[in-house]
C-alpha positions in Angstrom: 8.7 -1.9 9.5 9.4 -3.2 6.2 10.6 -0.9 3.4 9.9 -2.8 0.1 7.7 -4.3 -2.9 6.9 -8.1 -2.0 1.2 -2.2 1.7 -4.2 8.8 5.5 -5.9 11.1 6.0 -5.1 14.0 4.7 -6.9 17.5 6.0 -8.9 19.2 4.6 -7.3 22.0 4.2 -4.7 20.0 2.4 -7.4 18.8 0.2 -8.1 22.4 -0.6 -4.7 23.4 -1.7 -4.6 20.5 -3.6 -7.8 21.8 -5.6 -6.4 25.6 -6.3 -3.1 25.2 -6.4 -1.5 25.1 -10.3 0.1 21.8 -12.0 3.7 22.3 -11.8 6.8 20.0 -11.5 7.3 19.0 -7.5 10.6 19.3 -6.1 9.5 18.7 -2.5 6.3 17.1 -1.2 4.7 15.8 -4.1 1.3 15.7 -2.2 2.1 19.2 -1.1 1.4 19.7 -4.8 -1.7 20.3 -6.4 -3.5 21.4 -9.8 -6.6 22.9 -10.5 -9.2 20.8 -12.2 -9.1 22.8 -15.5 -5.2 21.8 -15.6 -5.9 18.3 -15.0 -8.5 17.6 -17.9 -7.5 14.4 -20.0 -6.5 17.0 -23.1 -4.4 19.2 -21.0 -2.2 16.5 -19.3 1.4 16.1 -21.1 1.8 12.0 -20.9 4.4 10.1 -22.6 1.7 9.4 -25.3 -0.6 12.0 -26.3 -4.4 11.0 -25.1 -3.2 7.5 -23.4 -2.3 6.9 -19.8 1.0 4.7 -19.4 0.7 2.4 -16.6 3.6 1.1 -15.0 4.3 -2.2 -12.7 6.6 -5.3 -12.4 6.6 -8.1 -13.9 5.3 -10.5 -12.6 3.0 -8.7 -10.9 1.5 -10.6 -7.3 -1.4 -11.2 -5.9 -3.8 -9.4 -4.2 -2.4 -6.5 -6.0 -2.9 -8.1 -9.0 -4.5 -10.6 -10.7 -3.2 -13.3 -12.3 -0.2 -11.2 -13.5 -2.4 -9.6 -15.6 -2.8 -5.5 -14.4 -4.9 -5.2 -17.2 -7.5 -6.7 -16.0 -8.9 -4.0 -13.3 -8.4 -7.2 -10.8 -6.5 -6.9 -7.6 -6.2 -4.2 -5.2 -3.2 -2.2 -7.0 -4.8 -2.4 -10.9 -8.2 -1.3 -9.7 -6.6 1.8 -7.7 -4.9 2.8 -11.3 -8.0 2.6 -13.2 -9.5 4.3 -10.6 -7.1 7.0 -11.0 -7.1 7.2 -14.5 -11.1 7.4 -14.2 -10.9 10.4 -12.3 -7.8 12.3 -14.5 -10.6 11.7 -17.6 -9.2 8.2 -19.4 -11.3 5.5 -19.9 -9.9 1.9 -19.7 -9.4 1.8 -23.5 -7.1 4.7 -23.0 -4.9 3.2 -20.1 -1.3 1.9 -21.7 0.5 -0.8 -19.5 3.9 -1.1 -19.5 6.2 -3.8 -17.3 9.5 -1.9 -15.3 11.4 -3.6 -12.8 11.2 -2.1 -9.4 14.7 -1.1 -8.8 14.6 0.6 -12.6 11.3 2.7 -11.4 12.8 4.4 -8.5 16.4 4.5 -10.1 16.9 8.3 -11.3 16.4 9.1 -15.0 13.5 9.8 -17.4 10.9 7.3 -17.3 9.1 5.5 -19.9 5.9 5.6 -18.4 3.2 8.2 -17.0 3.1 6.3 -13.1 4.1 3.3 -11.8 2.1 1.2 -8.9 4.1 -1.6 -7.3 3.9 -1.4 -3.7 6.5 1.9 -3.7 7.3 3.0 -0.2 7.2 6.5 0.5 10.8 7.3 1.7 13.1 10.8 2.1 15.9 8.6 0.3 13.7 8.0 -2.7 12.5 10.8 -2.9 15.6 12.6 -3.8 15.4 10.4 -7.1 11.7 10.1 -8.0 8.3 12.0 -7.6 5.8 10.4 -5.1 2.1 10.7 -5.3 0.0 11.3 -2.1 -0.5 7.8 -0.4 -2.9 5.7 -1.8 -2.2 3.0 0.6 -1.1 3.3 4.6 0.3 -0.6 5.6 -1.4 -2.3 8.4 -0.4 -4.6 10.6 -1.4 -7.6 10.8 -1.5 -11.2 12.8 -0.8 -14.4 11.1 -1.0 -17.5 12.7 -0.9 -21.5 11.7 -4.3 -23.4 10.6 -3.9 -25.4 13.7 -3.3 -22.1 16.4 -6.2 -21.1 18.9 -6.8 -17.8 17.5 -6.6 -18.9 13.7 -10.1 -18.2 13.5 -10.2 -15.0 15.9 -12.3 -12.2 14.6 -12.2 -9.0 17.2 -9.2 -7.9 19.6 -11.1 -9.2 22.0 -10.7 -12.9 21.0 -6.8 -11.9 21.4 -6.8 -11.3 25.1 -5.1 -14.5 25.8 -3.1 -15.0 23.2 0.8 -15.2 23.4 1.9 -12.5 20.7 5.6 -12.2 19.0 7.1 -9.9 17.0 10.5 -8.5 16.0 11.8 -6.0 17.8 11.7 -2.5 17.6 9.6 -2.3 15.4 5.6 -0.5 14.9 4.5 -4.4 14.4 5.5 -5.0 18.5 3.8 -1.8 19.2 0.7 -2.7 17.5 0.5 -5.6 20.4 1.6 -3.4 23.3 -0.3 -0.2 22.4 -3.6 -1.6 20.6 -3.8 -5.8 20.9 -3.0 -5.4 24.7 -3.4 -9.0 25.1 -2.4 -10.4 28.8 0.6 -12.3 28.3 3.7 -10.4 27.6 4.8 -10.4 23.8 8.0 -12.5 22.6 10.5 -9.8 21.2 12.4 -11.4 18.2 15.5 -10.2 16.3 14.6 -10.7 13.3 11.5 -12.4 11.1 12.8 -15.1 10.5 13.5 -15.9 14.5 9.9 -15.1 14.8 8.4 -17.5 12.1 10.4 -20.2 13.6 8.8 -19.7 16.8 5.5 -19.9 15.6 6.3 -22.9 13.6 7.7 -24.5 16.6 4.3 -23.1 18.9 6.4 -20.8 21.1 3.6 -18.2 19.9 0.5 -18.0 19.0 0.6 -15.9 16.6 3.0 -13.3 14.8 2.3 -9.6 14.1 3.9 -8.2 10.7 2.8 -5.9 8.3 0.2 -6.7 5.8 2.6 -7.5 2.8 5.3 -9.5 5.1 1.8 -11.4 6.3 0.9 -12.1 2.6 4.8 -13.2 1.5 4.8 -15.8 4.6 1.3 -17.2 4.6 1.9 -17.9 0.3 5.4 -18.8 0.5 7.1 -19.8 3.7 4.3 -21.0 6.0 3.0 -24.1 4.7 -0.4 -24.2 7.2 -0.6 -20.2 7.4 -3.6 -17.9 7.7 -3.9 -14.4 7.8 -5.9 -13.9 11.1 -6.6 -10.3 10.3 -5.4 -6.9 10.6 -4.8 -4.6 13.5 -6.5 -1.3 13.4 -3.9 1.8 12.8 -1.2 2.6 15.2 0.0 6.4 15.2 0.6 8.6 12.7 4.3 7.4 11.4 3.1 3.7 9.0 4.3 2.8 6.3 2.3 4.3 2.8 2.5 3.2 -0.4 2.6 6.2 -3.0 3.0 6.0 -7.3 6.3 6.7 -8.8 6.4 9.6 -11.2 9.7 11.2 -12.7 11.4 13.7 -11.0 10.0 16.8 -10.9 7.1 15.8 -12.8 4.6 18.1 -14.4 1.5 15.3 -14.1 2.7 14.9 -9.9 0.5 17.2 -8.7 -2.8 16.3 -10.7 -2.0 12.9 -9.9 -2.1 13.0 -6.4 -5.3 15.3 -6.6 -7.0 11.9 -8.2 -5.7 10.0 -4.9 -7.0 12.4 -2.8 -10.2 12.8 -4.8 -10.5 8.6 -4.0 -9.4 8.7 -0.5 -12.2 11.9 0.2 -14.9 9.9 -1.8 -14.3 6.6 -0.1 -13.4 4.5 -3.1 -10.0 3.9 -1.6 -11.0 2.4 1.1 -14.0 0.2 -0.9 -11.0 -1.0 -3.0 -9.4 -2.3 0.0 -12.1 -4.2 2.0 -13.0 -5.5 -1.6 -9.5 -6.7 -2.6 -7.6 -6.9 0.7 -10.0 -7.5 3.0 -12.6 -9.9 1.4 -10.3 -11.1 -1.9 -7.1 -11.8 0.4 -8.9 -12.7 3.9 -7.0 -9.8 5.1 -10.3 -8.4 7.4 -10.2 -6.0 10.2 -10.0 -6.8 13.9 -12.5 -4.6 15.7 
């Protein structure tokens, strides 16, 4: 599992708490949290600028979670989940402020200068003792990469997998995604690290590599000349990797905030914004 920048259900009777439960700073679970929708109105909320939503990412800001460095633009998986969000707190796009923080200055403790920020933040106990999370917007997936010139380059189901000879590194939930859900027939190639990994594919040891979805996009753009995202690997267990927005520590605007996410998760539009920008933008599609 990778823990880094460069990618749930939640019950229902989560959802419910969610809805009664008053906007209040979070000093554990921020998506324990919750706010009513009264509290949540666009003329209720205290932002860092009265009546705006500021918007927070890196710069630059990569592809397919943005577009051309440019998170203005609603383009790209991660700027059309903010506007999303902001939609559903009451803020038109007009009203949305963006703002550019480096990653290691958003999770660092201390007031922030912005309202949220999205940039691929891992949900993790360590952060979380500096920095408010929402509730997940995004659970990583794995994935299996491959070169142009591999057999299963062009594989669309699990099925098409069966014979394939698999690697990944070791310990980690990308080899159990090929031993619990691929299943294919040969035995997987346990790596120590990545990089080993990579080199066996370049070298055709492998057929193909299983990483997580952002690891997949880094080494298909950057470090695999011929690469290709074959496709991702339906959900394993309960423990992945999510993606959450930053918010100050003990934030009053935590709890309404991850009431929009769950709003988007219930309705579906999460998961349109994926297959839209992940899975049909990035060629990142499922594996049935």
């Amino acid at each position: 599992m990778v823990i880094r920048r460069t990618p749930v259900a939640v019950a229902a009777a989560f959802t419910l708490l969610a809805s009664a439960a008053a906007c209040a700073p979070q000093e554990s679970e921020p998506a324990a949290g919750g706010a009513s929708a009264t509290a949540c109105t666009k003329d209720s909320l205290s932002t860092v600028t009265a009546g705006k939503l500021t918007i927070a990412t890196d710069e630059p800001a990569y592809e397919p979670w943005f577009a051309d460095n440019d998170p203005a633009n609603g383009k790209g998986f991660e700027s059309a989940v903010a506007y999303a969000i902001a939609a559903e707190l009451g803020y038109d796009n007009a009203d949305v402020v963006w703002t550019r923080v480096k990653f290691d200055n958003a999770i660092a403790p201390g007031e922030k200068s912005f309202d949220f920020d999205i940039n691929q933040f891992s949900i993790t106990d360590q952060r979380k003792q500096a920095v408010d999370f929402s509730s997940p917007y995004y659970q990583v997936r794995q994935t299996v990469i491959a070169l142009k010139s591999s057999k299963i380059a062009g594989a669309t189901s699990l099925a098409d997998l069966a014979g394939a000879k698999l690697g990944a590194q070791v310990g980690t939930t990308s080899y159990k995604a090929i031993t619990d859900v691929i299943k294919p027939s040969a035995e997987p190639l346990v790596y120590n690290s990545n990089d080993d990994a990579k080199k066996a594919l370049q070298n055709g040891q492998i057929d193909g590599l299983v990483v997580d979805l952002p690891t997949a996009f880094y080494i298909t753009a950057a470090e695999l000349e011929d690469g290709v995202i074959v496709g991702q690997v339906p959900q394993v267990g309960d423990d992945a990797e999510q993606f959450g927005l930053v918010l100050d520590k003990g934030s009053a605007l935590t709890g309404c905030v991850s009431g929009a996410v769950d709003a988007l998760r219930t309705d579906g539009t999460l998961g349109e914004l994926e297959t839209e920008w992940l899975a049909d933008v990035a060629g990142a599609r499922e594996l049935s």
